[in-house]
N, C-alpha and C positions, 0 to 999 in steps of 0.2 A: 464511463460507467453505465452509457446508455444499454450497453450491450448486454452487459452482468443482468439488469434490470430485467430487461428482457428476458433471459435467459431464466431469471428468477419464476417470472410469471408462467412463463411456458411448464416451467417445475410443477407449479401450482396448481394449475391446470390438469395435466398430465397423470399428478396424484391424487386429485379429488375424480376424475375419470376412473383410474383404475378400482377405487377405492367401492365407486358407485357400478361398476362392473360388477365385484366378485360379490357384493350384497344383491345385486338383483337378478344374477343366475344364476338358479338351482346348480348346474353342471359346476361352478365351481365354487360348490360347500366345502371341500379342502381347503378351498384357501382362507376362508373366514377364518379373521382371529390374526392372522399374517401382516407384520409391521409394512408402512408405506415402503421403506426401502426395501424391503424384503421383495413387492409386490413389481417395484423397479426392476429389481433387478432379474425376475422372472422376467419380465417383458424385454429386457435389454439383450439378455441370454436368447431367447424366442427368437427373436428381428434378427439379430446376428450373427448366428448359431457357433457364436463366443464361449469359451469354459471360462476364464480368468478375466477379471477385469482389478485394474491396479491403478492407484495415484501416478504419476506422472513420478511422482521422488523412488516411491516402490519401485517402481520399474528401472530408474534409474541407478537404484542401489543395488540389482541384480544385474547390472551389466548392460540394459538396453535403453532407446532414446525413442520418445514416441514422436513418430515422420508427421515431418513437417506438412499444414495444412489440417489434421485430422482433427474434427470436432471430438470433444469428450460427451461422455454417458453422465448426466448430472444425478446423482441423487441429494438425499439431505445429512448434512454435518451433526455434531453436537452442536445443541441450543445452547444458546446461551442466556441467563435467567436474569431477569427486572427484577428491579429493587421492588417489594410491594409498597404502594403509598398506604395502604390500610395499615395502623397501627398494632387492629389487632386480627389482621390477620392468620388463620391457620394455615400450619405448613403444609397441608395438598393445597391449598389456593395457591400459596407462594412458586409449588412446585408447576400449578399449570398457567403460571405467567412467565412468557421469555419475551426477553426485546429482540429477539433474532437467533433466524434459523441461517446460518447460513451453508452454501453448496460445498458439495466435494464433486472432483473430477476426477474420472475413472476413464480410461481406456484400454483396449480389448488387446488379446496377443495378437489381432490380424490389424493394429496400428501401430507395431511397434518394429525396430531393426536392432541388432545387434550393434552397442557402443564402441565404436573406432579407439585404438590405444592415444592418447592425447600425443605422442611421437608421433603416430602416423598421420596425422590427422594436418588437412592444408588449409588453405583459407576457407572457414564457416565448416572444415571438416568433411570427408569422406560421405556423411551422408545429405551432404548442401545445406548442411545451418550456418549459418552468421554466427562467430563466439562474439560478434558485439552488441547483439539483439539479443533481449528477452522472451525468449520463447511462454508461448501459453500469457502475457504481459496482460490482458485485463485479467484472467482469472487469480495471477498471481494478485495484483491491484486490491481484487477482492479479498480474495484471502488475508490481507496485510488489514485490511480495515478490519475484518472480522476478529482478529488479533487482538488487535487497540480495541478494541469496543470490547474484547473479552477480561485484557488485562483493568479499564477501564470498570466495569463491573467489582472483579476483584478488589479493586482498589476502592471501591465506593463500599464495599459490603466489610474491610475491615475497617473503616472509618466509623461504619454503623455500628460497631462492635464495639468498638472503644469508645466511641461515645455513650453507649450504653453503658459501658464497664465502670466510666468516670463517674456517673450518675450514681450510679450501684455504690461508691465509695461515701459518698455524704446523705444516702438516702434514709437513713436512721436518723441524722441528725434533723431535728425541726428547723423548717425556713425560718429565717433571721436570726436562730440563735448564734449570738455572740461566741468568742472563744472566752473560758472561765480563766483567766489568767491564776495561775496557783490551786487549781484546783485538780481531783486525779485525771479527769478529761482532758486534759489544757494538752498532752502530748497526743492523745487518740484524735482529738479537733484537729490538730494542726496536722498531722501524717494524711488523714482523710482527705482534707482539701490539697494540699502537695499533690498524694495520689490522684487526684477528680484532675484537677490544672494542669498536669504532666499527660494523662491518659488523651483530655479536653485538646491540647496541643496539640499532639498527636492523628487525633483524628480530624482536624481542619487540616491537619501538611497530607494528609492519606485523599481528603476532597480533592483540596488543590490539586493534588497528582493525577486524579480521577478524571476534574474537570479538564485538565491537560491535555490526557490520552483521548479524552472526548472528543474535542477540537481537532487533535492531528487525523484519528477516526474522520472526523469530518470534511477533512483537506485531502484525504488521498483522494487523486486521480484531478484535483483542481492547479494543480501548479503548474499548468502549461504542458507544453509537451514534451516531452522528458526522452533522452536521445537512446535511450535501450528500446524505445518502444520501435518494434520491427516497422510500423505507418509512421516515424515520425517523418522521414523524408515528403514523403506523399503529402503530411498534414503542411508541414514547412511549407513547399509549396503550394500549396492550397492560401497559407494565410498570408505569402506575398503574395499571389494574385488580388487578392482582398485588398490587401493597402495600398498594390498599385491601383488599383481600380479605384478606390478612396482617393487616391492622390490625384488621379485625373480629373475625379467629377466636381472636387473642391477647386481646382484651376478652375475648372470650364464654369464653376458657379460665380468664384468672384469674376472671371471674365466678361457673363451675363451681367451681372449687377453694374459692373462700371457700365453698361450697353444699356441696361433699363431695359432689357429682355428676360420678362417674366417666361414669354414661351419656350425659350432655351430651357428656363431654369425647370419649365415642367418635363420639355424630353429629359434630362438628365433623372428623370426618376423621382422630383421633387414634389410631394405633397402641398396645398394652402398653408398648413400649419408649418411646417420646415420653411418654407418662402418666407411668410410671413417671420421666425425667428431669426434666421440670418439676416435679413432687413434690419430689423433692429443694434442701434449702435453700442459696442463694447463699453466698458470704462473709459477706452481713450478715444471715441467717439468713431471706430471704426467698424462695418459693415462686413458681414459676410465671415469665410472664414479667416484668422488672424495670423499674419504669413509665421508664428511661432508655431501655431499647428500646423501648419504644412512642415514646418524645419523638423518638428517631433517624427512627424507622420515619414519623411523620408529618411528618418536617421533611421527607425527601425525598420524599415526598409533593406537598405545598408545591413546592418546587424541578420536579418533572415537571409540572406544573399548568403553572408559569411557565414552562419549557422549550417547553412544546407552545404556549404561548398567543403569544410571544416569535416560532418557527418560522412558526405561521400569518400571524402579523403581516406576518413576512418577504417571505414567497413572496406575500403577497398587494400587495405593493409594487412601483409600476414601477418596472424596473432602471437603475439608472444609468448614463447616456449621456452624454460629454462628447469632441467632437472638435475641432480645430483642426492649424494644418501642420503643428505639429511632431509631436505623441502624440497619442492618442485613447485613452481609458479605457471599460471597457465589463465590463458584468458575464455570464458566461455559464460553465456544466457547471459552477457551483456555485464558482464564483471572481470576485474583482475582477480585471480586466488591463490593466494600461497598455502599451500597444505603440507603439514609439516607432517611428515614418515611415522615417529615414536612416540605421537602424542602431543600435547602441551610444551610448548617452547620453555626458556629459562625468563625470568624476569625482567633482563636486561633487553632481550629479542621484545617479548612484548609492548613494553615501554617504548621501542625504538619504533615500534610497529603503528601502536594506537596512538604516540603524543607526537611524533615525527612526522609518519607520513600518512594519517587518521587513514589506518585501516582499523578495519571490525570484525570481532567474531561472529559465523554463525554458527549456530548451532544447529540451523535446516542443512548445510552444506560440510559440517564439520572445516572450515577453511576460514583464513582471513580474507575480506574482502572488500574491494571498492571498486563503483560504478566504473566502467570501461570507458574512458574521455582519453582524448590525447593527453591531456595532463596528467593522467593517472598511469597510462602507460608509460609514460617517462619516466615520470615518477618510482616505477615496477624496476624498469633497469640501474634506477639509483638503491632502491632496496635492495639487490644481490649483490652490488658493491657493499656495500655497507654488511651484506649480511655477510660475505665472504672474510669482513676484515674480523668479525670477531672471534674469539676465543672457541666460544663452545656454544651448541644453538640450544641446549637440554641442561636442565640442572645436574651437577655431578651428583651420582650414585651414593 
């Protein structure tokens, strides 16, 4: 997410430039008045002497793939709007508080190629993509947070709603007043608070779901490294050099220490303070590092070996291709996808789809779909067995 960051800032920058350009030269009084991205995309058009510039799904839903390697044209998304903490807020205040702007990616008809028929198409495709990497993978990253953080909003503002609504039900009623038992009230009391504790309900399950999406908002791009990302090879090994390097300098420390050679323990890169902690004895009165850390430290070791050998295996595999009238399965941007010809499958297809083999709808892709692992490619050849045995793959007419 370093990168997105970045890329944010650069946004930022870039639009308070242009912004302070067209106010402080006369020559361009036309443009005063003209929204930021408006003012982008004058300058993106200018630089590149581009007519059309398209999301990456646009461009894919006319038929072409934007070539591998090409940076995108960032402008700014639809915001997305903060709760206001002020009670009583007015709605232009509410209207000029957003928790996030986030980006959109655009690229030019001189980044793009005409998309290969998924037949013709051989390992990573006719125009050299990998169908088991994620093309465009931090910007998507992004975007996936920007999601959760939007649906997260939503979900916190009808919470706000209902709780307000619930309020609104016993707010005629005086605090502490009792229920008149037998009296004409006694049925309006009791519906009021039902209504207030049902609405009240309600809107804490609406929190919770909010505070949810929060949290997963906050976890994209923290789960390690995740094997559609086109550098996960590259980062794999990156992070066993790391641990072999950790593994050796933990030998060579406790090998020091049994020696009472502090000057080793300083070439191996060792601080006073570090010296000084590993000196000191564990629970079971041992020194240095404790050979269950080294057995950890070399099991995942082990496990990144097989990770990265696993990956190459992968990607170096042709992708799975299965068509006929009804669906056609096809692996591409680091997913399995079955896309079903006439629409929404029958009941029995879905079921088998989402509780069997947890595939997903999307609805960016119109396709069901699951991450591209060798497990799930397997898995893809069991689902045409399966799909071939049933009756009918559409509800009857």
């Amino acid at each position: 997410m370093k990168k997105v960051n970045l890329e944010r800032q650069k946004l930022i920058a870039l639009s308070q430039a242009l912004k302070d350009e067209v106010e402080n030269n006369p020559e361009l009084i036309d443009l005063v008045g003209l929204g930021v991205n408006e003012l982008l995309m004058l300058r993106y058009k200018k630089d590149t002497s581009a007519k059309h510039f398209k999301t990456f799904n646009e461009w894919k839903s006319e038929g072409f793939i934007v070539n591998k390697g090409e940076s995108a044209y960032r402008v700014w998304g639809k915001p997305l709007k903060a709760k206001s903490k002020k009670e009583d807020a007015q709605p232009e205040e509410e209207q000029a508080q957003y928790k996030l702007w986030p980006m959109c990616c655009l690229f030019n008809e001189t980044q793009i190629s005409k998309l290969p028929d998924q037949s013709e198409s051989s390992i990573g495709g006719t125009d050299g993509l990998n169908p088991f990497v994620c093309e465009n993978y931090e910007d998507k990253q992004a975007a996936r947070k920007d999601r959760l953080i939007e649906r997260a909003e939503k979900k916190a503002a009808q919470s706000d709603e209902l709780w307000q609504k619930g309020r609104s039900y016993v707010e005629d009623i005086p605090f502490g007043q009792p229920i008149l038992v037998g009296h004409h009230s006694e049925r309006h009391h009791r519906k009021a608070i039902e209504r207030s504790q049902a609405a009240a309900s309600k809107s804490v399950a609406l929190s919770n779901e909010a505070d949810k999406l929060e949290r997963r908002a906050a976890s994209v791009g923290r789960h390690g490294i995740q094997s559609d990302d086109p550098k996960a090879i590259e980062k794999l090994k990156g992070k066993l050099k790391a641990l072999e390097k950790s593994q050796e300098t933990m030998k060579q420390a406790n090998k020091a220490l049994r020696n009472g050679d502090d000057e080793a323990l300083q070439n191996l890169g060792l601080n006073a303070a570090q010296i000084q902690e590993i000196k000191k004895p564990d629970f079971a009165g041992r020194v240095g590092f404790a050979p269950y850390v080294l057995s950890n430290n070399n099991a995942e070791i082990r496990r990144t070996q097989k990770r990265i050998a696993e990956l190459e295996a992968l990607r170096g595999k042709a992708p799975l291709s299965y068509t006929c009238n009804d669906y056609k399965i096809y692996i591409d941007d680091g997913r399995v996808h079955i896309h079903f010809e006439e629409g929404k499958p029958s009941a029995a297809v879905r079921q088998l789809l989402s509780k069997t083999y947890s595939f997903k709808f999307s609805r960016y892709s119109g396709t069901w779909v699951r991450k591209a692992t060798a497990n799930s490619v397997a898995i893809a050849s069991r689902v045409i067995n399966a799909l071939q045995s049933m009756a009918a793959i559409y509800e009857p007419a």
